[in-house]
C-alpha positions as CSV (number, residue, x, y, z in Angstrom):
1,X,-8.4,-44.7,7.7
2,X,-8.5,-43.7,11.2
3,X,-6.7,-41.2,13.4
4,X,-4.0,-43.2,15.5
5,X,-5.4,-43.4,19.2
6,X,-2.2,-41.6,20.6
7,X,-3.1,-38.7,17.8
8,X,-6.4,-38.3,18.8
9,X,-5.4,-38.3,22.6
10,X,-3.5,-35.6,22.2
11,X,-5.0,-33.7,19.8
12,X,-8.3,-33.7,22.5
13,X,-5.9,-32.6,25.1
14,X,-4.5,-29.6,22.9
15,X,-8.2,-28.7,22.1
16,X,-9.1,-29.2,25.8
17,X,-6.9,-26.9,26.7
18,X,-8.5,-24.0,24.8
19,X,-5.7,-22.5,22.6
20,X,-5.4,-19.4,21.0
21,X,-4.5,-20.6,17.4
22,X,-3.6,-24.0,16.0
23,X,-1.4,-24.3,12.9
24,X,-0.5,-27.1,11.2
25,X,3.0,-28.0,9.0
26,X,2.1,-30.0,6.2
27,X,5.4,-31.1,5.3
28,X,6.4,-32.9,8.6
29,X,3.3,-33.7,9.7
30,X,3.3,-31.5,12.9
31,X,0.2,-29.4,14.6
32,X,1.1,-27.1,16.9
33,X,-0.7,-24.8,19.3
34,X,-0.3,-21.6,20.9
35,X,-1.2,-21.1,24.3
36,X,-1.1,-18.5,27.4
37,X,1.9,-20.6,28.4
38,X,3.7,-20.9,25.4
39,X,3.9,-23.3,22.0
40,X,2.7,-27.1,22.2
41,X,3.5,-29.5,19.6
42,X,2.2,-32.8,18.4
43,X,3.8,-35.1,16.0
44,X,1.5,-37.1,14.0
45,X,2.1,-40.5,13.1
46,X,-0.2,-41.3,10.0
47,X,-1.0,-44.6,9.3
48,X,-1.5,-44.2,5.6
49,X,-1.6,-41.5,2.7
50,X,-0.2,-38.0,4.9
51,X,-3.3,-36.0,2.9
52,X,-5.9,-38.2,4.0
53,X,-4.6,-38.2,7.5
54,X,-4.4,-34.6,7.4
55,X,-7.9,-34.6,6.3
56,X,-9.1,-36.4,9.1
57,X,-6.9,-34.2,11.6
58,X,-8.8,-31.0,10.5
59,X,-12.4,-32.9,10.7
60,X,-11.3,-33.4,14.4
61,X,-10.4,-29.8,14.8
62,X,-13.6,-28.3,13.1
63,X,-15.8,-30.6,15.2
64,X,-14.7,-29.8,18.0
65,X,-14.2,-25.5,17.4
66,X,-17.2,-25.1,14.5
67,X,-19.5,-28.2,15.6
68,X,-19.2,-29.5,12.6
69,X,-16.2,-32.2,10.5
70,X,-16.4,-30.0,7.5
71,X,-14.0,-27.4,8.2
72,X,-13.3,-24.6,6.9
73,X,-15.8,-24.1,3.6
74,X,-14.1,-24.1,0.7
75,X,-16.8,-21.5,-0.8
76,X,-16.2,-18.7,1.2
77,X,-12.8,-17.7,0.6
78,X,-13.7,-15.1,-1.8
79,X,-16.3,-13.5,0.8
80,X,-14.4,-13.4,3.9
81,X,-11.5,-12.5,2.2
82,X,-13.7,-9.0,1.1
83,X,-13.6,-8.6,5.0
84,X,-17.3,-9.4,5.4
85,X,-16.8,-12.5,8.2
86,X,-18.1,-11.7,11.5
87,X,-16.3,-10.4,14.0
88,X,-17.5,-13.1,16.6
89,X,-16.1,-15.7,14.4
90,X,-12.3,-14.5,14.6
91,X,-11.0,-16.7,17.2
92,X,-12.5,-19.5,16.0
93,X,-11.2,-19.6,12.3
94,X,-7.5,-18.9,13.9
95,X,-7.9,-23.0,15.4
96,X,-8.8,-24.6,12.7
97,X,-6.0,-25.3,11.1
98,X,-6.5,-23.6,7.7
99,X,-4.0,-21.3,6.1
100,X,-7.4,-20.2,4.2
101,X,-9.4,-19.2,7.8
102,X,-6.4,-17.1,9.1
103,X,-6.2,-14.9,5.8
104,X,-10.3,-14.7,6.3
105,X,-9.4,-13.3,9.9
106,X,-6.7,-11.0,8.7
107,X,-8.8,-9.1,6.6
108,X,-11.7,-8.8,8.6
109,X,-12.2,-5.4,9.8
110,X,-13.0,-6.3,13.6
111,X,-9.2,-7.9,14.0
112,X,-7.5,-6.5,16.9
113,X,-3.9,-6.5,18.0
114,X,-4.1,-9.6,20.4
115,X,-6.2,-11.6,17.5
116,X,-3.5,-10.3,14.9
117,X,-0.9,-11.4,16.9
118,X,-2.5,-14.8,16.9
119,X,-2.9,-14.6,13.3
120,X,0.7,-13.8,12.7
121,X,2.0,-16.9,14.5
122,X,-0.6,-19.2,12.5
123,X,0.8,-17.9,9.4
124,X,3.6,-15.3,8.3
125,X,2.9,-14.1,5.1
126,X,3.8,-10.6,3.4
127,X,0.4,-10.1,2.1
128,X,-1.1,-10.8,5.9
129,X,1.6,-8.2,7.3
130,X,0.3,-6.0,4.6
131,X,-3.6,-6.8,5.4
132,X,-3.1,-5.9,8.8
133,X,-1.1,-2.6,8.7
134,X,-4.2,-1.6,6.9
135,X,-6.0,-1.9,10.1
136,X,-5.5,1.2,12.5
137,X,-6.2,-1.3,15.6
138,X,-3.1,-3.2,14.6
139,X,-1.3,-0.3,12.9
140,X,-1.4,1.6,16.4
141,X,-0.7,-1.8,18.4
142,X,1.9,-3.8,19.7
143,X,1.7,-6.0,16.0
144,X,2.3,-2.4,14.2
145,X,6.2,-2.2,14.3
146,X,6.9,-6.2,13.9
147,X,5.0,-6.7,11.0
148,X,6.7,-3.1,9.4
149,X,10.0,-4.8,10.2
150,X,9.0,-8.0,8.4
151,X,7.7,-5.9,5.3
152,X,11.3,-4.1,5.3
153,X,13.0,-7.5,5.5
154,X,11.0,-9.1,2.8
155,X,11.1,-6.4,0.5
156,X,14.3,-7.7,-1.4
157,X,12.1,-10.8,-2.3
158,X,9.0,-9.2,-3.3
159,X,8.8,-9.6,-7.1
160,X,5.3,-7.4,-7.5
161,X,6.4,-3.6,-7.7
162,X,3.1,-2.9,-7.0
163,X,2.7,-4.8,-3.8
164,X,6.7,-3.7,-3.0
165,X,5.2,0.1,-3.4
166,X,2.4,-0.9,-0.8
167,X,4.5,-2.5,1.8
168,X,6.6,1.1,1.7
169,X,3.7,3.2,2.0
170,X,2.7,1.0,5.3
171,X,5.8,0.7,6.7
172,X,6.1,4.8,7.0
173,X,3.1,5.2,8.4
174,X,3.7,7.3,12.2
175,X,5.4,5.3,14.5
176,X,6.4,2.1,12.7
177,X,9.6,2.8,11.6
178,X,12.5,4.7,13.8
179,X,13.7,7.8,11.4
180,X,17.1,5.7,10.8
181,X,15.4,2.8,9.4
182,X,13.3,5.5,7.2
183,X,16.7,6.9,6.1
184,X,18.1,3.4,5.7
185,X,14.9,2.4,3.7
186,X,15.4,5.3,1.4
187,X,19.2,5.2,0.6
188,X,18.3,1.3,-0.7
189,X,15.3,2.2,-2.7
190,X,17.6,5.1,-4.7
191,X,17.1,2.8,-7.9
192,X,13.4,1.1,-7.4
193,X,10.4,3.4,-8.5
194,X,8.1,1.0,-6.9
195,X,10.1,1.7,-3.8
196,X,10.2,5.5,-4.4
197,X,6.5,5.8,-4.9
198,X,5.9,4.4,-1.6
199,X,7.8,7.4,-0.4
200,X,5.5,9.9,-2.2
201,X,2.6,8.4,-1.2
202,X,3.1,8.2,2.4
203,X,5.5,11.2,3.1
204,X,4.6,13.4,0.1
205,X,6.1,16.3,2.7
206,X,8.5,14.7,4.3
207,X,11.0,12.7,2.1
208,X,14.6,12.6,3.5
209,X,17.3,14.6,1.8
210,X,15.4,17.6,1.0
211,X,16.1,19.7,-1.6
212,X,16.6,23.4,-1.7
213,X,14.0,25.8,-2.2
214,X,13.5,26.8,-5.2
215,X,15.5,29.7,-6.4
216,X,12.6,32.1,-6.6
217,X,10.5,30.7,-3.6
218,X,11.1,33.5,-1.0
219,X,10.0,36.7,-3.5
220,X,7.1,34.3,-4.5
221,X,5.9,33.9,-0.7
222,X,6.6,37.7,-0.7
223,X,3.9,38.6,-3.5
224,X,1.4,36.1,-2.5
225,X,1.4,36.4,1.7
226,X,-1.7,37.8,2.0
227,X,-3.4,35.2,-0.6
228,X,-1.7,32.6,2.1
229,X,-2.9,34.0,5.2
230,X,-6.5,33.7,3.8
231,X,-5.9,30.1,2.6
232,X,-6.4,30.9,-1.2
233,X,-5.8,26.5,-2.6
234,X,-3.8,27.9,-5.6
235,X,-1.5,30.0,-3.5
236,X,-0.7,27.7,-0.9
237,X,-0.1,25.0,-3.4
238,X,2.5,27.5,-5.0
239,X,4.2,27.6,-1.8
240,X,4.4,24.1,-1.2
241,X,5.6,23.4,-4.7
242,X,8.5,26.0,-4.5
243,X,9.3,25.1,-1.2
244,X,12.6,22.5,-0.6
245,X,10.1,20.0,0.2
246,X,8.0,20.5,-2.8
247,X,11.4,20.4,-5.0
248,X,11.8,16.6,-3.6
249,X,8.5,14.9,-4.0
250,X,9.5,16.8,-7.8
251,X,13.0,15.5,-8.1
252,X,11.6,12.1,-6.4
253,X,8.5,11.9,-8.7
254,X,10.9,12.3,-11.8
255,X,12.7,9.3,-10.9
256,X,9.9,7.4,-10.6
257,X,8.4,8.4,-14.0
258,X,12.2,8.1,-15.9
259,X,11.6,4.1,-15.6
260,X,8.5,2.6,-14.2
261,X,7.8,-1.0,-14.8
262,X,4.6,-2.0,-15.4
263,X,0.6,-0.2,-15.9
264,X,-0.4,-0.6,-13.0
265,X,2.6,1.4,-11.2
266,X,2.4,4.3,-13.9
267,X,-1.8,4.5,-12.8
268,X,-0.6,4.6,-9.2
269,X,2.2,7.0,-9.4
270,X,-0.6,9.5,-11.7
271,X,-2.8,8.6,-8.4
272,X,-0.3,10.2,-6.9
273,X,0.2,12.6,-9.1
274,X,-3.6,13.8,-8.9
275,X,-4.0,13.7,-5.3
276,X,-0.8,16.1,-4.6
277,X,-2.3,19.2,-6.7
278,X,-6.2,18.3,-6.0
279,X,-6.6,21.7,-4.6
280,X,-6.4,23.1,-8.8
281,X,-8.9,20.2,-9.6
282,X,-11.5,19.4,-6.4
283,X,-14.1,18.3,-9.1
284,X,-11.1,14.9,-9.0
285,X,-9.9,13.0,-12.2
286,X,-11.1,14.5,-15.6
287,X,-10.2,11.2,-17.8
288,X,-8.6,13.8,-20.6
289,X,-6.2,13.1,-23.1
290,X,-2.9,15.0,-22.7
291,X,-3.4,17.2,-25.3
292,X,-7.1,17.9,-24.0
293,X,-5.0,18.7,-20.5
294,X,-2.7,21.1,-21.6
295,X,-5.2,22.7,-24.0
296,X,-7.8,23.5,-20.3
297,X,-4.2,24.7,-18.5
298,X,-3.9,27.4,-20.9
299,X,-7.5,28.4,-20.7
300,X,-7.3,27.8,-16.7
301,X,-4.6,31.2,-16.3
302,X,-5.6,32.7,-19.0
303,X,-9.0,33.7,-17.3
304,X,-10.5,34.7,-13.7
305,X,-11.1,31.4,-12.5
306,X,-9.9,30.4,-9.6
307,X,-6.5,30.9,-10.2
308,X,-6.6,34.8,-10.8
309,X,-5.9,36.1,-7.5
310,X,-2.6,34.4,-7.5
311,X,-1.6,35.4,-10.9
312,X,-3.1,38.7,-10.1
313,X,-0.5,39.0,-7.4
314,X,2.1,36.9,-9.2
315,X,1.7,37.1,-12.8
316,X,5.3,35.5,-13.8
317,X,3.9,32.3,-12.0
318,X,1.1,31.7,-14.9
319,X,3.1,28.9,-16.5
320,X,3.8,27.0,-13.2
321,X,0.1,27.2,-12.4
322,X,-0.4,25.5,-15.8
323,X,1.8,23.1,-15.2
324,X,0.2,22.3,-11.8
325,X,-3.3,22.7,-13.5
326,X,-2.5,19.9,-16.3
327,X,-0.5,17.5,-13.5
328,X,-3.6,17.8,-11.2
329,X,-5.5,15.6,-14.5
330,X,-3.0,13.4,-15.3
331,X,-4.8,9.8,-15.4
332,X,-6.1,6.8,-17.2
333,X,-7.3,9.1,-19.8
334,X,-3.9,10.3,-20.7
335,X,-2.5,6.5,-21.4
336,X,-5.5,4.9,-22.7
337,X,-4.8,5.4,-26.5
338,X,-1.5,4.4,-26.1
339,X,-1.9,1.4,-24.2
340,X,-5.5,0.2,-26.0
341,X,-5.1,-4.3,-26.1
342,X,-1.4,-4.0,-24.7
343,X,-0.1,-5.8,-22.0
344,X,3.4,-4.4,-22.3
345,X,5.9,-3.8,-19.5
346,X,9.3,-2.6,-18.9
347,X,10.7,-0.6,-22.1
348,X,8.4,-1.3,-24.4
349,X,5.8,-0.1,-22.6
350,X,7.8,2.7,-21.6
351,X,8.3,3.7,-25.5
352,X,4.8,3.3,-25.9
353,X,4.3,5.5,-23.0
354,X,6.7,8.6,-24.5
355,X,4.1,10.9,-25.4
356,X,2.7,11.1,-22.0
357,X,5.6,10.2,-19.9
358,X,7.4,13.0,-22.0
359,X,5.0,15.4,-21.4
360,X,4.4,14.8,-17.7
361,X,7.7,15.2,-17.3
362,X,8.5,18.2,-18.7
363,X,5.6,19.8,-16.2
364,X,7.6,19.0,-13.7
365,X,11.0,20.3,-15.1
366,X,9.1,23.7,-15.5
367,X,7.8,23.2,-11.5
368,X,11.8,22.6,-10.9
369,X,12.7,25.7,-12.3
370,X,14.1,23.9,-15.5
């Protein structure tokens, strides 16, 4: 089989022509190209089987970009796709063709906002848009708020909680969304932990409809200002914990934990978890059992560690610090004896779940003043 002549006329012509990116649509047979000046489009006319003639179509294309008919190798989709392509190569993969060679360019951490913008118009994809919000370059460019839009769009269809948490963390990152489309985004994801732990993770500080402070917050701040002017980690965390703002990443992180759906979104939200009240655990995750947790909060106010000068000055906060102290653990080691073989999701792995899930939350009941 050979490439009609009126194909491979115009498909030299496109080439000739230099374009930005070249995709091609499968299912009616069309390539198109994107130029300075706009979109060009070729109909192909195949004489026989459409994925031979395909075939042949990218063999012309990777001649004439790469040099060589073999297009884009097969064998290096798991490298590039670890960002290790080279930077040089970017504009090149996004004319060949290959759905393959624009996800390579996506996650290759030389893309900038003009090659990203190629790259979104050779393929639109949720897990690209995703990809390249990761980037600051196309975060911070023109590409930053049109792929957040198409990540708020989508998210309805997403089916992986996990990878609808990640499009909300990226989508709130500064100056993607306008605050009304934050406030919009939050009012819909009321009922989807996935969604909610988006919020936590991106605006830990900042999540819309604050709550109150907690009733004892100002004679708190009273008793521990001078530990706050000097910076002391476990007084300051005791202020941000009481303070309205600390009461809704509580409240928030509650909802989260009353019915999360799979493993993997219970070990992001104890990510989560762990990186809010670092500053009572700098050495980072202990890989304790919950019993083994609760057992080192005890011991951690009951001493002069490095909670004493707050306790010193605040004595009745002793059983929030613990509370902080065992939340500031909270990981894989907590779940792994309940979850040992199990690939359960959704309630049943939720009842499996109770002893932790249970215990977790009444920490934060205590932090709320419950």
């Amino acid at each position: 089989m050979e490439l009609a002549s009126e194909d491979c006329f115009r498909l030299n012509v496109l080439l000739a022509n230099k374009p930005l990116a070249i995709r091609i649509d499968e299912a009616r047979l069309i390539v198109y190209g994107l130029s300075e000046r706009g979109e060009a489009k070729i109909q192909l006319n195949p004489s026989g089987r459409p994925e031979a003639y395909l075939r042949l179509v990218r063999e012309l294309i990777s001649g004439h970009v790469l040099g060589s008919p073999g297009g884009y190798p097969v064998y290096l989709r798991r490298w590039t796709r670890m960002g290790q392509m080279r930077d040089e190569s970017l504009e090149q993969l996004l004319l060949l063709g290959e759905p393959e060679a624009v996800v390579a360019a996506v996650h290759a951490p030389g893309l900038t906002d003009e090659l990203a913008r190629r790259a979104w118009w050779a393929l639109e994809d949720a897990d690209n848009a995703r990809r390249m919000l990761a980037n600051p370059a196309v975060r911070d460019g023109t590409m930053g708020p049109v792929l957040a839009n198409y990540l708020v769009e989508y998210l309805p269809f997403e089916s992986e909680p996990e990878r609808a948490m990640e499009s909300v963390r990226l989508v709130l990152q500064p100056g993607l969304l306008g605050r009304e489309r934050q406030e919009d985004l939050w009012k819909r994801s009321a009922r989807k932990p996935a969604h909610l732990l988006g919020f936590l993770s991106a605006l830990p500080d900042q999540l819309p409809d604050p709550e109150p402070h907690r009733a004892d917050a100002v004679a708190v701040r009273e008793r521990i200002a001078g530990l706050l002017d000097k910076g002391d980690p476990c007084a300051r965390l005791c202020h941000r914990v009481l303070s309205g703002a600390g009461q809704s990443f509580l409240k928030t992180l509650g909802l989260v934990l009353a019915k999360p759906p799979t493993q993997d979104l219970v070990a992001s939200t104890f990510d989560v978890v762990r990186s809010y009240f670092a500053a009572l655990r700098p050495e980072g995750d202990p890989d304790w059992p919950m019993e083994a947790l609760i057992a080192d909060a005890q011991t951690f106010v009951s001493g002069q560690g490095p909670a004493g000068p707050c306790l010193a000055a605040a004595p009745e906060l002793a059983q929030d610090i613990a509370a902080m102290r065992v939340l500031s653990g909270v990981g894989h080691g907590a779940t792994r004896a309940y979850l040992i073989d199990s690939t359960a999701s959704g309630s049943l792995m939720r009842r499996k779940l109770a002893p932790v899930l249970d215990a977790v939350q009444a920490q934060i009941d205590r932090l709320r003043g419950r």
